[in-house]
N, C-alpha and C positions, 0 to 999 in steps of 0.2 A: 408426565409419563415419558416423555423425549430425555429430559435430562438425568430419571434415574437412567434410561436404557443407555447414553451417551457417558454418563458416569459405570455402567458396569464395563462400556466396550472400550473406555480409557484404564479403566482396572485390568480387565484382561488383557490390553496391548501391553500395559506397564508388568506386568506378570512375568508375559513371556517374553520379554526384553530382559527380564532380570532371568530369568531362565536362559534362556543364547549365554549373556554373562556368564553367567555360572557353569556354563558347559567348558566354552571356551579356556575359561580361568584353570576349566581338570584340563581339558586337553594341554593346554602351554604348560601345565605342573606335571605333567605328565614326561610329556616330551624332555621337560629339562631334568626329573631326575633318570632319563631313560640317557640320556646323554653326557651326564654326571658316571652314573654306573660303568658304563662303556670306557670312561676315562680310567675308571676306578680298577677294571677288570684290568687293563692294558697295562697298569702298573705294578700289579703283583707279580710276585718270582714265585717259583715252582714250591720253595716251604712256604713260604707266605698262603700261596692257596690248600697245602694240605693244613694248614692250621687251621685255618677257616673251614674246610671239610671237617677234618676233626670235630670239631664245635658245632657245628651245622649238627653233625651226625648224633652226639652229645645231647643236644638241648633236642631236635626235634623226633629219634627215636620212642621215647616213651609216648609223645603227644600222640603219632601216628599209633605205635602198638593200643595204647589204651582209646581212640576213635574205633579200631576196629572190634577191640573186642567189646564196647559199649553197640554197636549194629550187630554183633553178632548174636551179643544175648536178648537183645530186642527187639529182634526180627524175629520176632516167631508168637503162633496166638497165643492166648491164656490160656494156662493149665496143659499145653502141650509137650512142654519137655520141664526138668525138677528145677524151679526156684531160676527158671525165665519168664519175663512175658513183656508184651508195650512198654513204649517208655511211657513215663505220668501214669502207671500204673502200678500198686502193689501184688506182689510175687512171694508168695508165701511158700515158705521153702521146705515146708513136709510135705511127707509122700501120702498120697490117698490109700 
């Protein structure tokens, strides 16, 4: 009985040792691409960054307009407005 209990409370110390690890290892990854960035930002000239706007604006407008109108047609109950309803749910698109 002692040695399972001494083997589960060696399991859970080695756990959360590897857990601290693992925090640790995003924090320092963190910090060093947040200090990368920083270098990164300091080096662009004024077209430089509207290119990058450019593109930015480019590639991530459609993502945002198509999130919001996926929550807007699915925010609402069934059968409450024509050919909306929940998401995972089919929406049949005649009128009563």
């Amino acid at each position: 009985m002692e040695n399972s209990i001494r083997k589960v409370r060696q399991t859970f110390l080695a756990m959360k040792a590897i857990r601290k690890r693992k925090i640790l290892t995003a924090v320092l990854a963190c910090a060093l691409a947040f200090t990368t960035i920083r270098h990164q930002a300091e080096a662009l000239n004024a077209a430089e960054a509207r290119t990058v706007a450019e593109e930015a604006y480019i590639y991530f407008y459609p993502l945002v307009i198509m999130d919001v109108s996926r929550k807007r047609f699915t925010n609402v109950e069934p059968g409450k407005m024509f050919a909306r309803g929940p998401m995972k749910t089919f929406s049949h698109p005649r009128r009563p």
